[in-house]
C-alpha positions in Angstrom: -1.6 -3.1 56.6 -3.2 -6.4 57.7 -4.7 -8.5 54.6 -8.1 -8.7 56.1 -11.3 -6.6 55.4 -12.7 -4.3 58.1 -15.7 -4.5 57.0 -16.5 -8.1 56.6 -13.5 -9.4 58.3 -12.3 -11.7 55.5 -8.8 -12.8 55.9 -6.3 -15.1 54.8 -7.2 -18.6 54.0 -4.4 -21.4 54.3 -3.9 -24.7 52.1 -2.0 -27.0 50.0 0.0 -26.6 47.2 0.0 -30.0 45.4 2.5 -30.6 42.9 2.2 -33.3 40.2 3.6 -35.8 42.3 1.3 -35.1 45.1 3.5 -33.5 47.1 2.3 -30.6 49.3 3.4 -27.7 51.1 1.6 -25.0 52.9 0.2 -21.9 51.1 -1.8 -18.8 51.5 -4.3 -17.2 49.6 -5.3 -13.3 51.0 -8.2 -11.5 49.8 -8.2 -8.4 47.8 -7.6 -5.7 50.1 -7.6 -2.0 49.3 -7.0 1.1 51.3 -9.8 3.8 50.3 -11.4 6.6 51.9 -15.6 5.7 53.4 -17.6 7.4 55.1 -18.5 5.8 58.6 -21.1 7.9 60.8 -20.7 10.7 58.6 -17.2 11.3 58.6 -14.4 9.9 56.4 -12.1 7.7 57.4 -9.7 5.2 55.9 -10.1 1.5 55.5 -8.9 -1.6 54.6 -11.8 -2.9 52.2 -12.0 -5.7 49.9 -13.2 -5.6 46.4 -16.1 -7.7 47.3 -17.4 -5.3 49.8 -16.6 -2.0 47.7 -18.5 -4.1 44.7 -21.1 -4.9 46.2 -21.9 -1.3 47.8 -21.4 -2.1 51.6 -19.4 0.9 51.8 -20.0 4.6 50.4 -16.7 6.1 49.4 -15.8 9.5 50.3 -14.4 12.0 47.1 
């Protein structure tokens, strides 16, 4: 499973982790990606969807 959304392609975004002595090293944070059942074009199918997009009704969730 890829940690991006299918339907709004949100992916991982890169940075710093800075400790108290300003050091830094390379992180990641990925978005909150779950795998549920939509409906796309009237028939259900599974995708990788992240809580923004289920949230915010984007997708209609097959039962």
């Amino acid at each position: 499973m890829g940690k991006f959304c299918e339907v709004c392609n949100k992916g991982t975004m890169s940075g710093n982790n800075v400790s108290h002595s300003n050091r830094k090293s390379k992180r990641a944070w990925a978005p909150n990606v779950q795998t549920v059942h939509v409906i796309v074009g009237g028939t259900p199918q599974k995708l990788n969807v992240c809580t923004r997009c289920l949230r915010s009704g984007k997708v209609e969730r097959s039962v």
